[in-house]
C-alpha positions as CSV (number, residue, x, y, z in Angstrom):
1,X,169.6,107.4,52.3
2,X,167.9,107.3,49.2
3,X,168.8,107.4,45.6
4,X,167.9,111.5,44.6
5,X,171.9,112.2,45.4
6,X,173.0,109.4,42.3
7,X,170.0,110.4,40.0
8,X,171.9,112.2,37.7
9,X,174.6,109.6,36.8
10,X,171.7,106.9,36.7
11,X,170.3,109.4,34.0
12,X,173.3,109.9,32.4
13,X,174.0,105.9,31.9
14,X,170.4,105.2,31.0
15,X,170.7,108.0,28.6
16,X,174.1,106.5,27.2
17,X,172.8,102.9,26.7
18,X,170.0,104.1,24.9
19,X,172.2,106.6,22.3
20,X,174.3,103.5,22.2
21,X,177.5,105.1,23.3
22,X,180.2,103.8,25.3
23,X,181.9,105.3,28.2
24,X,184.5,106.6,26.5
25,X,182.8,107.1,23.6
26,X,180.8,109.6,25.1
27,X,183.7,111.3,27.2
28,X,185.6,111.8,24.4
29,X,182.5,113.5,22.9
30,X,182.0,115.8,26.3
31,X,185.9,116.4,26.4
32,X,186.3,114.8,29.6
33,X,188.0,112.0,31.0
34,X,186.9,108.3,30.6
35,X,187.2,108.0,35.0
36,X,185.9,111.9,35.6
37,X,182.4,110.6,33.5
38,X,182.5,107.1,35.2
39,X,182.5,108.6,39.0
40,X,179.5,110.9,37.6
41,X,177.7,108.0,36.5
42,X,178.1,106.2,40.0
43,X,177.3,109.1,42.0
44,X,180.8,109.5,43.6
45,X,181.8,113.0,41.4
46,X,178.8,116.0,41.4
47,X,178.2,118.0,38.2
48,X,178.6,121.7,39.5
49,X,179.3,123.5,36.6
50,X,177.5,124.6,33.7
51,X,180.1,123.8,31.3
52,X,180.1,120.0,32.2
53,X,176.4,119.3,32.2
54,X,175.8,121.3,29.2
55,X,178.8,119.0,27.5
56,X,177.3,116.2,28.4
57,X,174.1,117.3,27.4
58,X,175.2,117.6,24.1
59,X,177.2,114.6,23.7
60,X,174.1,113.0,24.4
61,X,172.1,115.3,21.9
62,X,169.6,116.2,24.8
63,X,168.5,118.8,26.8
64,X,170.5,119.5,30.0
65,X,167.1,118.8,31.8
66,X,166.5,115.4,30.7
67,X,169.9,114.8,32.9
68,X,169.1,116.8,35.7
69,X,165.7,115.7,36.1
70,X,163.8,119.1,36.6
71,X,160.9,120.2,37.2
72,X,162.1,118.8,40.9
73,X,158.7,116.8,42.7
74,X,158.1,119.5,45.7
75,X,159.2,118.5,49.3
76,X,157.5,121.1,51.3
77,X,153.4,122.7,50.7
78,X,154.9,126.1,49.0
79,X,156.6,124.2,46.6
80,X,153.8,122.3,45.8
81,X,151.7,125.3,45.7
82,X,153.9,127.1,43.3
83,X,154.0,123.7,40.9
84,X,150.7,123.5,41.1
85,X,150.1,126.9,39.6
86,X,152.4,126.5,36.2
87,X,149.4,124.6,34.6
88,X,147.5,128.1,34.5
89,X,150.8,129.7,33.5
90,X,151.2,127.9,30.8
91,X,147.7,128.0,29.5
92,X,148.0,132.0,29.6
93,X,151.3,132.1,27.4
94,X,149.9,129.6,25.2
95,X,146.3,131.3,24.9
96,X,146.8,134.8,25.2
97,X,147.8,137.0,21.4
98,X,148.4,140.8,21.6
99,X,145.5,142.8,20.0
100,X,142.8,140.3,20.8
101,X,140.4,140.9,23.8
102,X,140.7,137.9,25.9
103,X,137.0,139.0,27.2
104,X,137.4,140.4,30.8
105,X,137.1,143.9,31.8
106,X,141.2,145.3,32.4
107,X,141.4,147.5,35.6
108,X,142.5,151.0,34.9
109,X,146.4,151.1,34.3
110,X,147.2,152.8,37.6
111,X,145.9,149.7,39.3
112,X,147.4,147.3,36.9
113,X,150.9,149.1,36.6
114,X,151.0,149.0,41.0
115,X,150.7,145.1,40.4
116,X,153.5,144.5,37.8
117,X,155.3,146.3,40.1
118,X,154.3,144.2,43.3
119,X,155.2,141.4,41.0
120,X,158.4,141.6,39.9
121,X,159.5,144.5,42.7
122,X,158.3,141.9,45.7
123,X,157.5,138.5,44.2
124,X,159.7,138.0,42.2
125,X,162.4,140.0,44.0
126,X,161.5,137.4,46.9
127,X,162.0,134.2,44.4
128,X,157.8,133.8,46.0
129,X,157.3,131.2,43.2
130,X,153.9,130.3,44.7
131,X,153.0,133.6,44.8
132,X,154.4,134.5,41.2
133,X,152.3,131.4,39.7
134,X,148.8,132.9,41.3
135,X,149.6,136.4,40.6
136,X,150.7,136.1,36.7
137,X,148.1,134.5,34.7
138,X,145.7,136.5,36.0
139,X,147.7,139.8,35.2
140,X,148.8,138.5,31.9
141,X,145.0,138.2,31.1
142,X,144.3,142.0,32.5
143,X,147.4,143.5,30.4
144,X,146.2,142.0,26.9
145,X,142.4,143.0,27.7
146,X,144.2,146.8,28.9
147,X,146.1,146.5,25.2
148,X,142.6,146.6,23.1
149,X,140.5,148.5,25.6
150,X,142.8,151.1,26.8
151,X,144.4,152.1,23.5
152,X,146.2,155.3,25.3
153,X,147.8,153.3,27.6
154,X,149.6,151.1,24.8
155,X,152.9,152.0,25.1
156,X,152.4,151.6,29.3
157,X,150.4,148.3,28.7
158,X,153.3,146.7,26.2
159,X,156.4,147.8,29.3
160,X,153.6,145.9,31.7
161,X,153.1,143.0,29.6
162,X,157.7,143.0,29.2
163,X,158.1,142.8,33.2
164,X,154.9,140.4,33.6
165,X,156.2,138.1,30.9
166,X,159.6,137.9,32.5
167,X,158.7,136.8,35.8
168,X,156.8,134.2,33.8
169,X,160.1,133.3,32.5
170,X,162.0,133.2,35.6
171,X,159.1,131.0,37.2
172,X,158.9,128.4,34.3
173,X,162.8,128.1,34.2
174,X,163.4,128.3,38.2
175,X,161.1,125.5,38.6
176,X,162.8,123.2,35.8
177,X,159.6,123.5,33.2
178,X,161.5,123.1,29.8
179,X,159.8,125.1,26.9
180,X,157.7,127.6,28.6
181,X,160.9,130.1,29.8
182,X,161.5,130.5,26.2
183,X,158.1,130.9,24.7
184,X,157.8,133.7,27.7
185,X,160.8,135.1,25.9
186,X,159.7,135.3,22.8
187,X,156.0,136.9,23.9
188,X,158.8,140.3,25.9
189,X,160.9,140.0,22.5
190,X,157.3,140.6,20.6
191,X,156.2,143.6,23.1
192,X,159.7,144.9,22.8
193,X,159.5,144.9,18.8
194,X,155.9,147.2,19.1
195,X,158.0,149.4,21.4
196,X,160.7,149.9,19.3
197,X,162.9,151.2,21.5
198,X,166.6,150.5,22.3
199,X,166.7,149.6,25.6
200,X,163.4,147.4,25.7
201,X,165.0,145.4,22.0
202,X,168.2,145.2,24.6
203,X,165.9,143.9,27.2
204,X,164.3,141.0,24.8
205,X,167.6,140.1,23.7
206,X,168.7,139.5,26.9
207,X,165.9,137.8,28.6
208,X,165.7,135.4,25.9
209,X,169.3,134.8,26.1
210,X,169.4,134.2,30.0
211,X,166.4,131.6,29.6
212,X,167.8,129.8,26.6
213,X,170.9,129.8,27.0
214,X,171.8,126.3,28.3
215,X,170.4,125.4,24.7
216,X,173.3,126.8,23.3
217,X,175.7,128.7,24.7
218,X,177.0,130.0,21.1
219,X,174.1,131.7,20.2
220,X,173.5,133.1,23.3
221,X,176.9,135.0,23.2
222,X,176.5,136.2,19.5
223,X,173.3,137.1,20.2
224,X,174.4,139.0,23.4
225,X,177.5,140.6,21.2
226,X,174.6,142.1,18.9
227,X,172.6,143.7,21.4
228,X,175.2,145.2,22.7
229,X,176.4,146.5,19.4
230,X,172.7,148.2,18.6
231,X,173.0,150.0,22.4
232,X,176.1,151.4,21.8
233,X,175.0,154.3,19.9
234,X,172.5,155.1,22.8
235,X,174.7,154.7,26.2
236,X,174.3,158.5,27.4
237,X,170.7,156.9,28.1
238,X,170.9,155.0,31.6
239,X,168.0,152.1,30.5
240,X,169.4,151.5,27.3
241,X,173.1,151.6,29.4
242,X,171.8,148.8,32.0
243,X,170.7,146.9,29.5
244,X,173.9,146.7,27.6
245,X,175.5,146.2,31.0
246,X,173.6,142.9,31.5
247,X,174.3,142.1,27.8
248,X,178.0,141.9,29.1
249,X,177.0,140.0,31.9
250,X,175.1,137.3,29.4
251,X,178.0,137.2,27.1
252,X,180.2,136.4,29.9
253,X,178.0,133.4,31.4
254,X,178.0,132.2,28.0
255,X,181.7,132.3,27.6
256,X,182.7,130.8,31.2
257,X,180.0,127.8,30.2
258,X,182.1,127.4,27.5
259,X,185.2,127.3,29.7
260,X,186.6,130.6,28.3
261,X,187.9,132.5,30.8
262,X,189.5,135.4,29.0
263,X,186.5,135.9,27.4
264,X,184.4,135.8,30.2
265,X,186.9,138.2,32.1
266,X,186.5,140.9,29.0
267,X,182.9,141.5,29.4
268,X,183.0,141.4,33.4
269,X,185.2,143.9,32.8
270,X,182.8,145.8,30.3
271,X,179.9,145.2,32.3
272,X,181.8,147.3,35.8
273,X,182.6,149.7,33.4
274,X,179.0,150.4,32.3
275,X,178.0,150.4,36.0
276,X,181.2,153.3,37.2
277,X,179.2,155.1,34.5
278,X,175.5,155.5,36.1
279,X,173.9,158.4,37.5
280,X,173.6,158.4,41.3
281,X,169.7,158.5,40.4
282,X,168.6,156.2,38.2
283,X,165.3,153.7,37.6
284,X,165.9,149.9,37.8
285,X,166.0,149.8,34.6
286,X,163.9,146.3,33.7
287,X,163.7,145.2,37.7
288,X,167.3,144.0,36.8
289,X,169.2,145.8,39.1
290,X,172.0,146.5,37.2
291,X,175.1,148.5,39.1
292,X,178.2,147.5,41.1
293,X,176.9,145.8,43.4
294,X,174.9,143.1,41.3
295,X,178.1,143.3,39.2
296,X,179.7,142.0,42.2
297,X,177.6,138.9,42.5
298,X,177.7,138.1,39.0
299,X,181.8,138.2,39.5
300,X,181.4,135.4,42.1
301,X,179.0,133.5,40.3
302,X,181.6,133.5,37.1
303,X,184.6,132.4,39.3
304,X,182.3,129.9,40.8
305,X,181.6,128.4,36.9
306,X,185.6,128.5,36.3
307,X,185.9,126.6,39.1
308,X,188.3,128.7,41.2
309,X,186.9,127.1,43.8
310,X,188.1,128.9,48.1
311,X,189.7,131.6,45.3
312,X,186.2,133.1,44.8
313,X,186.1,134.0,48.8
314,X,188.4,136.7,47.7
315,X,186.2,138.1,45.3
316,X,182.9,137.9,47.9
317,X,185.1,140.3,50.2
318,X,184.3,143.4,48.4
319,X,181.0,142.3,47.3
320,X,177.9,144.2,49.1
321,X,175.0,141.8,48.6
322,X,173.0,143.3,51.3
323,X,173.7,147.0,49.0
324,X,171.0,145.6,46.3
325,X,167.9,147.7,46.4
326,X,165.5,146.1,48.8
327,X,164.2,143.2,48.3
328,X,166.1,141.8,46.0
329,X,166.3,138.3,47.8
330,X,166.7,136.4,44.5
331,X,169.8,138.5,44.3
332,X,171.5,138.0,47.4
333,X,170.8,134.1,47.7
334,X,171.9,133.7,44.1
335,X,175.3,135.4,45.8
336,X,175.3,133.1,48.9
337,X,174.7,129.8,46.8
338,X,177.6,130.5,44.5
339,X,180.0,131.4,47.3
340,X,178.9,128.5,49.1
341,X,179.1,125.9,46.2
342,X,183.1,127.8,45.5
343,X,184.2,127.4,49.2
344,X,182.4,123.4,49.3
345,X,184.8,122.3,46.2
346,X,187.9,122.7,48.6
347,X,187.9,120.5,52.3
348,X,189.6,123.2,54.2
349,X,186.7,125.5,53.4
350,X,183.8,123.1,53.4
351,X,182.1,124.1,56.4
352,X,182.2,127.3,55.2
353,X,180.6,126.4,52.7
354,X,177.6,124.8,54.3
355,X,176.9,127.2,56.2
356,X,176.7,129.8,52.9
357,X,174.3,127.5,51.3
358,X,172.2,127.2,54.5
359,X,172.1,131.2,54.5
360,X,171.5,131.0,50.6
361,X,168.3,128.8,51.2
362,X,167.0,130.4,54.3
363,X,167.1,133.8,52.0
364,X,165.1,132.6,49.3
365,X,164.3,128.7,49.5
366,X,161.8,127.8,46.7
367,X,164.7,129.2,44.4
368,X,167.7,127.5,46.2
369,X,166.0,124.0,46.8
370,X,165.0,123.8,42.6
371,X,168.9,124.8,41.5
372,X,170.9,122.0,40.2
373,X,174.1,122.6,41.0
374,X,173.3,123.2,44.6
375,X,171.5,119.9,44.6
376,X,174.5,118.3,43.6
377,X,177.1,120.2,45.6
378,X,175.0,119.6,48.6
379,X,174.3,115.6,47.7
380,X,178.1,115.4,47.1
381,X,179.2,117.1,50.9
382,X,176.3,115.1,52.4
383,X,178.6,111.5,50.8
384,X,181.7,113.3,52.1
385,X,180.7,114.4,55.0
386,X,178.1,112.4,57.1
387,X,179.7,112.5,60.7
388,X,181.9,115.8,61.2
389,X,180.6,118.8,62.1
390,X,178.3,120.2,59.7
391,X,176.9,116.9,59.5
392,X,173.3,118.1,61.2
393,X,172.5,120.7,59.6
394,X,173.6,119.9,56.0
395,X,171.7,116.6,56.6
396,X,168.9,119.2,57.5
397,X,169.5,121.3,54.3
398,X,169.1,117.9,52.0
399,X,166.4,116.9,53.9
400,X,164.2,120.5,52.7
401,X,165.7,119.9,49.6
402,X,164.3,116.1,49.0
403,X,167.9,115.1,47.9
404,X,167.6,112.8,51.2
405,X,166.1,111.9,54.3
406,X,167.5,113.1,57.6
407,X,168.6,109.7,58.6
């Protein structure tokens, strides 16, 4: 085996010999234990939790990515493909300035607005981050070219340029690229403030919230909290209504990385509130497919972050993954990992477990393979658990990842 399964506690120590901080020292400074941080920094104890690597980020005064190591070096020829594309990415959110002609002839909107919607409706939907990385710099270019030469299709061209900048976001931040999600963020929150309307301001808020929010957690809940407050006087509209619903849903992830379940608990239970209360008919508001079904996941990804470890099987049980629009693959695997990465923490449920991860990765792979908590839940089963039963084909799963080799 190699080292990929210990590279986070070799980080972690590097990291702590060069801030000049003792083992204790800098547990007491995460609020963990002096022997919880030691087996992290040998390898023998996996950081699955938000809360604990973003503590120990800051102890450290780093970025949570300098410990995790992202972006991830590709083990399979889509990955590679869809690395290989951020360098355009990145020039188009760093080149491109609304109002200004970029100099290519736009397409008319009906053909541009049928590709935002292939992009985040199927790419996206699909976590198809090879795909996402050839199709958005090109469209990004399009969109601001539509913005000066179609003046009549502003408004059209600035919700186009919202959904195209947010897939940019979830690409950049999915892959581990530190930087970019945000500056994507801030480009919606821009388009958002020339809409001027409720639920798009909502939107911004919360898109820069769920890319930024590892860099702290407090302002992404008082920012959430805010948001929500300006959509409360316009709820009877079903946009501006999903978008305070995933508000909740940002405050809450904010509060259970912060280890505050009560909290968290209060805006789940705003958030299936806000869903009982949409129309049978309504648009996917933002591609963020908002209702009680996606409510659902989020409740299993929450009691995942508590830790409520084989609990959090309860919860799955009335949860419809497969309900989600279509597509939605993102969705569901983002459902199968969390369930999987619950039922792993607990040995009578382990091979459960496994086999939820294994379904989580054959959903949506490029997405599961680059997550860092299922690179360490899945390094940590493969030390535990070399010769049982699940032994093949988690061996198989860390191999796709590049956590290990198969032998």
């Amino acid at each position: 085996m190699d080292h990929e399964d210990k590279a986070l506690g070799r980080r972690l120590r590097e990291v702590r010999a060069w801030r000049q901080l003792s083992l204790k020292e800098t547990a007491d400074l995460a609020g963990i234990s002096f022997g919880y941080l030691g087996r992290i920094e040998r390898g023998e104890q996996p950081v699955t939790s938000r809360a604990t690597l973003e503590a120990l980020a800051n102890a450290l005064r780093i970025d949570p990515g300098e410990l995790t190591g992202t972006p991830y070096a590709p083990s399979d020829p889509v990955g590679s493909d869809a690395h290989a594309a951020l360098r355009e990415v990145e020039t188009a959110l760093s080149s491109l300035d609304l109002g200004v002609d970029p100099g290519v002839q736009a397409r008319p909107w009906a053909a541009l607005a049928a590709e935002v919607d292939h992009l985040n409706n199927t790419l996206r939907a699909n976590a198809d981050y090879a795909a996402l990385g050839a199709v958005v710099p090109g469209l990004l270019t399009e969109l601001h070219a539509a913005y000066v030469q179609q003046p009549n299709e502003r408004q059209n061209v600035l919700v186009g340029l919202l959904h195209t900048f947010y897939s940019a976001a979830v690409l950049t931040k999915n892959l581990g690229v530190r930087g970019w999600p945000v500056v994507a963020a801030r480009l919606a929150e821009d388009c958002a403030q020339e809409l001027d309307r409720p639920e798009w301001l909502g939107f911004g808020i919360w898109l820069r919230g769920n890319v930024a929010g590892a860099q702290g957690r407090t302002h992404q809940y008082g920012m959430s909290v805010r948001g929500i407050d300006a959509l409360t006087p316009h709820l009877d509209c079903s946009n501006a209504l999903q978008a305070a619903g995933m508000l909740h849903l940002n405050a809450a992830l904010a509060a259970a990385a912060q280890s505050d379940a009560d909290t968290t608990r209060d805006h789940l239970r705003e958030a299936t509130e806000l869903a009982s209360r949409l129309p049978e008919r309504h648009d996917n508001f933002g591609y963020l497919y908002f209702g009680p079904d996606n409510v659902g996941i989020w409740r299993v990804s929450l009691g995942t972050e508590l830790g409520q470890g084989a609990k959090v099987a309860e919860i799955a049980r009335h949860v419809r993954p497969d309900a989600l629009p279509l597509p939605a693959k993102a969705r569901r695997a983002v459902f199968y990992a969390d369930l999987g990465r619950a039922l792993a923490s607990e040995k009578r449920t382990r091979e459960q477990g496994i086999r939820s991860l294994i379904k989580a990765e054959s959903i949506a792979p490029q997405k599961i393979r680059n997550n860092i908590f299922v690179r360490e839940t899945v390094a940590d089963l493969l030390r535990q658990a070399r010769r049982d039963a699940g032994g093949r084909d988690l061996r198989g799963l860390a191999w796709r990842m590049g956590v290990s080799p198969t032998g």
